[in-house]
C-alpha positions as CSV (number, residue, x, y, z in Angstrom):
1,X,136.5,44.7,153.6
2,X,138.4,44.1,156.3
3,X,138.4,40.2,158.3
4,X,136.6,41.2,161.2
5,X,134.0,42.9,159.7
6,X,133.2,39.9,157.0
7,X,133.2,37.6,159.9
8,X,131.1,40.0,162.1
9,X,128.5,39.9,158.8
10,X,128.6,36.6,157.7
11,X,127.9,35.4,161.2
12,X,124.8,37.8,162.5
13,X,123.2,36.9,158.5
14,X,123.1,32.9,159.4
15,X,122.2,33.5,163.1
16,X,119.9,35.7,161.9
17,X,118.2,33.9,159.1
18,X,118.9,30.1,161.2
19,X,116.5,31.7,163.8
20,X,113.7,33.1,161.5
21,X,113.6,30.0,159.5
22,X,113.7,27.8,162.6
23,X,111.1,30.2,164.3
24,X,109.0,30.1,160.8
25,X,109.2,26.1,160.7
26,X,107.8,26.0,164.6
27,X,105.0,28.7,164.0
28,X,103.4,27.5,160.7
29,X,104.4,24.4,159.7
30,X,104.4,22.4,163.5
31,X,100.9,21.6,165.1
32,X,100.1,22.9,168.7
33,X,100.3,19.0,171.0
34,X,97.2,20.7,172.8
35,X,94.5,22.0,171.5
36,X,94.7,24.6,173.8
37,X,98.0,25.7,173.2
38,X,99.5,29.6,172.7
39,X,102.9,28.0,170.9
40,X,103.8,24.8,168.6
41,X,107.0,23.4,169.9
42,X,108.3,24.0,173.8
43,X,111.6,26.1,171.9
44,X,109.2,28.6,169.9
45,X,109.6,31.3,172.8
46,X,113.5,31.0,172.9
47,X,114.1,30.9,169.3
48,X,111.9,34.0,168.7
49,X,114.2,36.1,171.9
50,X,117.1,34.3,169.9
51,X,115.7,35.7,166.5
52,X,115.3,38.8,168.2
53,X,118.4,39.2,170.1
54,X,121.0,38.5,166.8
55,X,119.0,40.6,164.3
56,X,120.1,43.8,165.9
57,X,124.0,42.6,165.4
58,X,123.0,42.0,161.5
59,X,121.6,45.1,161.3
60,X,124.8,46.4,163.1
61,X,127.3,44.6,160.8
62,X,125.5,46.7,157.8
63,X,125.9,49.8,159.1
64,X,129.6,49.0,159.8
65,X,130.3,48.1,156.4
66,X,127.3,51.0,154.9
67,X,130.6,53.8,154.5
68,X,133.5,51.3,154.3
69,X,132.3,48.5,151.7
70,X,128.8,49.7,150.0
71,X,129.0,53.0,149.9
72,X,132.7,52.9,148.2
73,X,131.8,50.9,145.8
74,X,128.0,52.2,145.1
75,X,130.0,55.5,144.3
76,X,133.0,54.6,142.8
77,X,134.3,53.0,139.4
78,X,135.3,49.9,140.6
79,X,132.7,47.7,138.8
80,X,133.1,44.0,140.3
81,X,130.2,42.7,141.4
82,X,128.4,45.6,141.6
83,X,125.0,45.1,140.2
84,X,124.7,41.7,143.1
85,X,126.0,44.3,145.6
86,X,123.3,46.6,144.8
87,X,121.2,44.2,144.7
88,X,121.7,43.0,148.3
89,X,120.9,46.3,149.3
90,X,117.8,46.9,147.8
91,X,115.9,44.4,150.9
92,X,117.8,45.3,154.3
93,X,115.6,48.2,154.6
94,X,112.1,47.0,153.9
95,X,113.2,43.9,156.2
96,X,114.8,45.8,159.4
97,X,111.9,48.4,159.2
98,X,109.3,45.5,159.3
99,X,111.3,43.3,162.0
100,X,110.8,46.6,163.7
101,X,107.1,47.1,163.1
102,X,106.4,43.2,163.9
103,X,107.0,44.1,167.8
104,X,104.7,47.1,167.5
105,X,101.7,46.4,165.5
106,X,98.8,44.8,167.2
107,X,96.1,44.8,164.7
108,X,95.9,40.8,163.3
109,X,95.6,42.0,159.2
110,X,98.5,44.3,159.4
111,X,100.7,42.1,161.5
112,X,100.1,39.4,159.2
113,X,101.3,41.5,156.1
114,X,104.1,42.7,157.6
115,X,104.8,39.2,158.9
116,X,105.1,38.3,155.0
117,X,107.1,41.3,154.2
118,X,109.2,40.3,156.5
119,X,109.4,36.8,156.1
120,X,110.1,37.8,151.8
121,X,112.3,40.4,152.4
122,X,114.7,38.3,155.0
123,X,114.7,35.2,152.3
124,X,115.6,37.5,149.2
125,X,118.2,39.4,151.7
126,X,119.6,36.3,151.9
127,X,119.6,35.0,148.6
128,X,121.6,38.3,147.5
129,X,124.1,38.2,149.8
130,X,125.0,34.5,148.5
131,X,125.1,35.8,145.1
132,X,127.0,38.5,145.6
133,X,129.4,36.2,147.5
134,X,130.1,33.8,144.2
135,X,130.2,36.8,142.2
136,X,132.6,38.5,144.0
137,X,134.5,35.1,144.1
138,X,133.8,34.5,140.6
139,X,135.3,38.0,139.6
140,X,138.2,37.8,141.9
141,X,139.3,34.5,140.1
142,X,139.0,35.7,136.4
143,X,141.0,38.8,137.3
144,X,143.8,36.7,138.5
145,X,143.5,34.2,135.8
146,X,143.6,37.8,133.7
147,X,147.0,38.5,135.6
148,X,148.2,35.1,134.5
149,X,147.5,35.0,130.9
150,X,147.6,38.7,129.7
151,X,147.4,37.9,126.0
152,X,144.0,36.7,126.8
153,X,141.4,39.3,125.5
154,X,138.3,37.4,127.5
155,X,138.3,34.7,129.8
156,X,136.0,32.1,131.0
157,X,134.0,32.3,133.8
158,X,134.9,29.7,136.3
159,X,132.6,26.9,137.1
160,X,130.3,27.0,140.4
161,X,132.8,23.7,140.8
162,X,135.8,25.7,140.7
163,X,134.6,28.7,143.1
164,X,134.3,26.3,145.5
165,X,137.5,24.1,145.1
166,X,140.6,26.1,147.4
167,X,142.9,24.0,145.9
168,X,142.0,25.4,142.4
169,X,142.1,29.5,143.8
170,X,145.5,28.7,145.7
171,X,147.2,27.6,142.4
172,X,145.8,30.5,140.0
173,X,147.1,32.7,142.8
174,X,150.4,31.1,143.0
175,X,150.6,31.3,138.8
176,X,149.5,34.7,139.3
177,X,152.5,35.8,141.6
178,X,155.3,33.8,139.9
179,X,154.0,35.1,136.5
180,X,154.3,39.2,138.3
181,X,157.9,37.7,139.3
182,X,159.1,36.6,136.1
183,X,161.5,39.0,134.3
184,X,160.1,40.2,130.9
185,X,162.1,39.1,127.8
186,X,162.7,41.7,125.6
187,X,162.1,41.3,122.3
188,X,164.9,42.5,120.2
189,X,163.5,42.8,116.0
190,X,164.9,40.8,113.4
């Protein structure tokens, strides 16, 4: 996937699920200072337009990467990470379709349920994409510590600790390269 387009993802999915959750904290969990009042917290208004202003970009970043990213590799051999990439798909359509119907339902019952849906479906959206993330990262390290030691039938999984260190993915990297660079010996039998 190319910079941009991670970038462009990455950023619309934490604008978008920092304004629901901030717009879910205000609406259920604040009290109204009046008893007479329509919202919770002065900022309830403007974080909903917020809410609703980024999620259209999130739900434009998905359809850049549906051909490039998820459809390739729904539909082809490479096996990395699929099953977490799959299931990050499985929620974006259940929770654009009801972000959608949350502006046009009037009825209290349905636009509470749908409000839920929502609400679940956004979370577990979320959820998968960060899984997917550390098993992509995950992957991407035990195939260059693969590259380093050959002779190795299975490898370790790295530690959470370890996906996270830079330090740690620069040097298997580096072994990986200067290992690619090394002339082979050639064994000559005895």
């Amino acid at each position: 996937m190319k910079p941009y387009v991670k970038w462009l993802l990455w950023m619309s999915s934490i604008a978008t699920a920092l304004t629901g959750v901030v717009y879910f904290w205000m609406d259920r969990m604040l009290l109204p200072v009046d008893e007479f009042a329509i919202i919770n917290h002065p900022l309830q208004p403007l974080v909903l337009k917020a809410h609703i202003l980024v999620a259209p970009l999130l739900v434009f970043a998905i359809g850049v990467i549906a051909i490039d990213h998820i459809w390739k590799y729904f539909r082809g051999t490479i096996r990395r990470a699929r099953r977490t990439g799959v299931s990050t798909m499985w929620p974006i359509a259940p929770m654009v379709l009801s972000g959608y119907l949350i502006q046009a339902i009037t009825q209290e019952a349905w636009l509470v349920a749908i409000a839920w849906v929502h609400i679940g479906t956004g979370l577990l959206y979320v959820a998968t994409l960060v899984g997917h993330q550390v098993a992509v990262r995950r992957s991407r390290l035990v195939t260059l510590q693969m590259r380093v030691r050959p002779d190795l039938e299975e490898v370790e999984p790295p530690s959470p600790a370890t996906l996270s260190d830079p330090t740690v993915e620069r040097a298997v990297v580096q072994a990986a390269r200067t290992s690619a660079e090394r002339p082979q010996r050639k064994r000559v039998p005895s």
